[in-house]
MIDOSE-1310 file (N, C-alpha, C; in nm, 2 decimals, decimal comma, always signed):
residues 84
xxxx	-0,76/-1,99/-3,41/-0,67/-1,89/-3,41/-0,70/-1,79/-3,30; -0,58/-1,73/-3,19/-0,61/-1,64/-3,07/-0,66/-1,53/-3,16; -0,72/-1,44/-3,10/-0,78/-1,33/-3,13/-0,68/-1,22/-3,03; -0,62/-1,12/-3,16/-0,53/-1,04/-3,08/-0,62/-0,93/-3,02
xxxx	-0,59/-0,85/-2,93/-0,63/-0,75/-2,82/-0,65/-0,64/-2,93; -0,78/-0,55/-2,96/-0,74/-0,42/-3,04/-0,66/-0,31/-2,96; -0,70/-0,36/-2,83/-0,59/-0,22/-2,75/-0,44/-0,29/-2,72; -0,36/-0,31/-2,81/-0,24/-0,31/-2,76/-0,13/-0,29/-2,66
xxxx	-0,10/-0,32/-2,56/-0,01/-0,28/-2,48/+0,13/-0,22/-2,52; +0,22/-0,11/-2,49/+0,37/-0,05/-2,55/+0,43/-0,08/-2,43; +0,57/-0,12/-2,42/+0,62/-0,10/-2,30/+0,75/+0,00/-2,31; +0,75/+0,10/-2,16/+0,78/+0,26/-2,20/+0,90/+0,23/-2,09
xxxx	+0,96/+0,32/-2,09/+1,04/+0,33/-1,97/+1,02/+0,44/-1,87; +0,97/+0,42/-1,71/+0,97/+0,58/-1,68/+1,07/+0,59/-1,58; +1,15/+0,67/-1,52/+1,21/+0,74/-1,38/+1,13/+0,77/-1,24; +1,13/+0,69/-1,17/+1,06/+0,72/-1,05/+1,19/+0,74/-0,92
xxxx	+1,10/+0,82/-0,82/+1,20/+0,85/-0,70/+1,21/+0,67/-0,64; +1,30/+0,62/-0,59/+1,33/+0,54/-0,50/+1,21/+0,49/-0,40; +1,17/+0,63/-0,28/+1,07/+0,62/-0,23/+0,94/+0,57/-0,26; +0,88/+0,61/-0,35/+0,77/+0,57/-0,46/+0,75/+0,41/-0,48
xxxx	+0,86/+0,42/-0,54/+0,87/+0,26/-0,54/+0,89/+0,19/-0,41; +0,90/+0,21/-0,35/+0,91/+0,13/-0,22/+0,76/+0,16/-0,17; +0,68/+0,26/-0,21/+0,59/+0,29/-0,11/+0,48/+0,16/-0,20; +0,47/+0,21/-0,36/+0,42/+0,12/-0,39/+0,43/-0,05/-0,40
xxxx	+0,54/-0,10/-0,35/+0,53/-0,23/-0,33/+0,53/-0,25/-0,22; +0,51/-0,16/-0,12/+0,43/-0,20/+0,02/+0,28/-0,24/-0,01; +0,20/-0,18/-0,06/+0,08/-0,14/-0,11/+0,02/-0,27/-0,17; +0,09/-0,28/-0,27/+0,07/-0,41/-0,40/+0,08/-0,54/-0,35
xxxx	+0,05/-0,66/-0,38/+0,05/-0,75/-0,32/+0,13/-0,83/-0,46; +0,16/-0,96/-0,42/+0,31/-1,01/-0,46/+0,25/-1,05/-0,65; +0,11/-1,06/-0,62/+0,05/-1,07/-0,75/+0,02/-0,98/-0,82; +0,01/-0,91/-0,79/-0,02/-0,72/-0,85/+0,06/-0,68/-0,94
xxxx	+0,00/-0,63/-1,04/+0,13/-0,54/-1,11/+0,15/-0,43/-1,10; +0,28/-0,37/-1,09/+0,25/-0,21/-1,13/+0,29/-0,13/-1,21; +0,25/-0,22/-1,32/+0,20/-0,15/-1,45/+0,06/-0,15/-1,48; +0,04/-0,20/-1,40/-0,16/-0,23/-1,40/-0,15/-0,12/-1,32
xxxx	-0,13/-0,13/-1,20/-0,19/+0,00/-1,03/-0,11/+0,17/-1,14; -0,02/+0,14/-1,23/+0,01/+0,28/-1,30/-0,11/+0,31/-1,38; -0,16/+0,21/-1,46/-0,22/+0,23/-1,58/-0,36/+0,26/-1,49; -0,38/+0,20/-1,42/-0,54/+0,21/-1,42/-0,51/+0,41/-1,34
xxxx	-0,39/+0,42/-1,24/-0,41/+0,57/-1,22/-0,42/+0,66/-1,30; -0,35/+0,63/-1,41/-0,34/+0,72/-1,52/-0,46/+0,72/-1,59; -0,53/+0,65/-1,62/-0,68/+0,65/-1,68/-0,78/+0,67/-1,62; -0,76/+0,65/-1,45/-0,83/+0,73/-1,35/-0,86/+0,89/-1,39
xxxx	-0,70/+0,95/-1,37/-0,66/+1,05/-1,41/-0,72/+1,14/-1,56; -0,72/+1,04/-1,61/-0,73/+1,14/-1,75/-0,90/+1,12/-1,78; -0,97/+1,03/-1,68/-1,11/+1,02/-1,74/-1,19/+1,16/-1,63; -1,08/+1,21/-1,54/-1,14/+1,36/-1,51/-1,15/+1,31/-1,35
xxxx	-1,10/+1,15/-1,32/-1,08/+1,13/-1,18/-1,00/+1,20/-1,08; -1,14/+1,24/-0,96/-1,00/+1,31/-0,87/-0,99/+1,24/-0,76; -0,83/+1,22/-0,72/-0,76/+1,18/-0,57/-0,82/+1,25/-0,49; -0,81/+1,17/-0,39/-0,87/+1,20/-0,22/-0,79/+1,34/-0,18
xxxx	-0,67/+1,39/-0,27/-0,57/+1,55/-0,20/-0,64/+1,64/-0,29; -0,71/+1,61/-0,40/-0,71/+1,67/-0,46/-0,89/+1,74/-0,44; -0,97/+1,63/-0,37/-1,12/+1,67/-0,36/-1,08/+1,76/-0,28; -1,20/+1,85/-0,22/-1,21/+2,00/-0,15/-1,31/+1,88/-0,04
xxxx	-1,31/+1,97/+0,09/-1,38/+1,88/+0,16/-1,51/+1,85/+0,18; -1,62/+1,93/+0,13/-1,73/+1,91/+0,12/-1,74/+1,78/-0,01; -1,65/+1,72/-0,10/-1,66/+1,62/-0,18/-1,61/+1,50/-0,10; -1,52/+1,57/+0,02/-1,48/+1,41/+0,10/-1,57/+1,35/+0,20
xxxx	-1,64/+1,45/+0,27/-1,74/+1,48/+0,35/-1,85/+1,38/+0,26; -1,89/+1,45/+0,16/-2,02/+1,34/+0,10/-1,93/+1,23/+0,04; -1,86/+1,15/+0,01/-1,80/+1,03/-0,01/-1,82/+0,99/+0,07; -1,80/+1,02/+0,24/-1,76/+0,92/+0,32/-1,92/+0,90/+0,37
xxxx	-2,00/+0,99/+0,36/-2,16/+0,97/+0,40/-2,20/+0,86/+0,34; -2,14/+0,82/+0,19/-2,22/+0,75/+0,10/-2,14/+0,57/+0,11; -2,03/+0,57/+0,22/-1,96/+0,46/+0,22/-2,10/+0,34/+0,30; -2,07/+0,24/+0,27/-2,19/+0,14/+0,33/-2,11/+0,12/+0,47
xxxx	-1,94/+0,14/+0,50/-1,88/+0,08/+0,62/-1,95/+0,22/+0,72; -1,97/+0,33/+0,71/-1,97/+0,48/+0,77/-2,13/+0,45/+0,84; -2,15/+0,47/+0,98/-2,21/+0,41/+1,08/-2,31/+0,55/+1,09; -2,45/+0,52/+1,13/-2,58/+0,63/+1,09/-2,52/+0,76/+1,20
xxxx	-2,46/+0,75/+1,31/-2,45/+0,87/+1,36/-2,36/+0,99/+1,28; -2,23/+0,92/+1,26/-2,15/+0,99/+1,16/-2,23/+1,03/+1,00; -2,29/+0,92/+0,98/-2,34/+0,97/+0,85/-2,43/+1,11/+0,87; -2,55/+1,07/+0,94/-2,66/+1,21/+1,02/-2,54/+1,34/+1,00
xxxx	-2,47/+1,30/+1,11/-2,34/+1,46/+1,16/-2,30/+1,45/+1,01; -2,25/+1,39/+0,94/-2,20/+1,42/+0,81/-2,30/+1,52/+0,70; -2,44/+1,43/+0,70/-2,54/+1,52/+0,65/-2,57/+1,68/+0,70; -2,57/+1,64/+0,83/-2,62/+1,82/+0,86/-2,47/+1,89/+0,82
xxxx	-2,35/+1,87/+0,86/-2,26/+1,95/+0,80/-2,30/+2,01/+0,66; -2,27/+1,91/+0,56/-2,30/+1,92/+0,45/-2,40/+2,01/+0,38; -2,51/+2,03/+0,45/-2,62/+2,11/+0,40/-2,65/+2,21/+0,47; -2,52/+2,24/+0,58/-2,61/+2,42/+0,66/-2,52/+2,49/+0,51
């Protein structure tokens, strides 16, 4: 016997702008869903996650120090910013 999911999925209906939608299936690839790329924002969201508009820039500033792609000179200039 399958073993049903304790967290159930609802399916809702919501109104989005036109644009939105277009912007997100530029974004998403043909296998993606976007009720997954919604859900996971929304639980982003509600677990106290903040967007990139929403950090102040001394939180963007240390994100981007801590990226592995972000190269030692920028990182260095990144760190002294950060700490005068």
């Amino acid at each position: 016997m399958r073993r049903r999911s304790q967290n159930k999925t609802i399916a809702i209906s919501i109104t989005l702008d036109r644009n939105i939608i277009d912007e997100l299936d530029e974004i998403l690839s043909a296998k993606q869903s976007r009720s997954k790329f919604i859900q996971n924002c929304i639980e982003a969201k509600l677990n106290g996650g903040n967007f990139v508009h929403e950090a102040d820039t001394k939180q963007l500033m240390a994100s981007l120090a801590s990226r592995t792609d972000c190269d030692q000179f920028l990182k260095k200039l990144l760190m002294q910013i950060l700490l005068s």
